[in-house]
N, C-alpha and C positions, 0 to 999 in steps of 0.2 A: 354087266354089260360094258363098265369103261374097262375095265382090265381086260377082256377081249378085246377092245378097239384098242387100248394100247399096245396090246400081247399081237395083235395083226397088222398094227402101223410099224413095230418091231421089226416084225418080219419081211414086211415089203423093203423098209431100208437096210436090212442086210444083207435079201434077197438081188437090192438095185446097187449094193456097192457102196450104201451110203454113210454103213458105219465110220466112215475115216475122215479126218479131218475134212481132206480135199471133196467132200460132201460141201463144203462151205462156200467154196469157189463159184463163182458167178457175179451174176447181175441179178439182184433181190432190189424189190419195189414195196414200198407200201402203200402205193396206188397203183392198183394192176392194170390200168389202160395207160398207165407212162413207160409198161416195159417196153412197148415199139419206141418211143423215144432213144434219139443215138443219145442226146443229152438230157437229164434230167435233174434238178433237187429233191427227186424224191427216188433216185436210182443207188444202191449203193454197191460196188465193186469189190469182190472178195478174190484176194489171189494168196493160199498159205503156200506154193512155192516161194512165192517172191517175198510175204512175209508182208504184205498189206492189205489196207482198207480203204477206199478211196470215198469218200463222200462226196458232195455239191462243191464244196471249194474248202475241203481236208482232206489230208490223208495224214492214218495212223500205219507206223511200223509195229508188228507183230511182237512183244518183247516177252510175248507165253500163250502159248493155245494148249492149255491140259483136259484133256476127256474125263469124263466123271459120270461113275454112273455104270448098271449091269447093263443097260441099254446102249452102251457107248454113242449115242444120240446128243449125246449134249457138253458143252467146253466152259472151262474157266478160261475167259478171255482180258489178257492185259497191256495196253498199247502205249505208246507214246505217241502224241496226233499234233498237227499241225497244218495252221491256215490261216488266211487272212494276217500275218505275220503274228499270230499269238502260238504258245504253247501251251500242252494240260497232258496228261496221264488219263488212261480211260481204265476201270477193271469191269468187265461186264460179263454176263452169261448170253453162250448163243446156244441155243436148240433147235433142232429139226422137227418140223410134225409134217406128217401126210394124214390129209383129212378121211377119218370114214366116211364120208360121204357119196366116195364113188367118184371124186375129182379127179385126185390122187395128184395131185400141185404141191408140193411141197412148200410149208412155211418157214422163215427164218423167224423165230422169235428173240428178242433181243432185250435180257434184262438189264438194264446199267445200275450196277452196284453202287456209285459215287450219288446219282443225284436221285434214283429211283424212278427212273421210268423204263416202262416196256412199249416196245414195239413190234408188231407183226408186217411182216413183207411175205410176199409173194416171189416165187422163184420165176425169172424173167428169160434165165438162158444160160450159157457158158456166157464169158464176156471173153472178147479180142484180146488177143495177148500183149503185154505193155508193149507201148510205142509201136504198134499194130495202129493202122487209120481205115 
């Protein structure tokens, strides 16, 4: 039963376009009633044209997004980030899921390899393009 749901969650994102990086691009929440929010601390902004990350008061430049996997559903991710006038190195994993459930909302999950935490977010929309108001 989960190798079908995966072997179908599979298929809807290649079906929807969403094997490819730019699958990543948006506005992902981990609290899903802050995606109406224009600003939030719990919105985070993905742009791999531009080659960023934007958080609550960071942003990480892109310095590797490698795909990994038959699924091409999921990235080795590794940034240089900066905020609040400090700097740090990120390397994390981001993955796609679309829930069987019948939602079909796509999740960012988000493993950080440095400190070990996972997060899930919700898919909240395309986001405005930089310096867009």
């Amino acid at each position: 039963m989960l190798r079908r749901s995966i072997l179908a969650s599979a298929g809807f994102l290649a079906a929807s376009g969403i094997a490819s990086a730019a699958t990543l691009d948006g506005r992902w929440s981990y609290i899903a009633a802050e995606c109406a929010a224009e600003i939030s601390d719990a919105i985070l902004v993905i742009d791999t044209v531009a080659g960023t990350m934007r958080y609550w008061e960071s942003e990480c430049t892109l310095t590797m997004l490698q795909p990994f996997g038959t699924f091409e559903t999921a990235w080795r991710v590794q940034m240089g980030c900066t905020g609040e006038g400090e700097f740090w190195d990120r390397d994390a994993i981001f993955a796609i899921d679309v829930p069987a459930d019948g939602d079909g909302t796509p999740r960012l999950i988000e493993i950080d390899l440095t400190d070990g935490y996972v997060v899930t977010r919700a898919w909240c929309g395309e986001a405005a393009p930089a310096g867009a108001k």
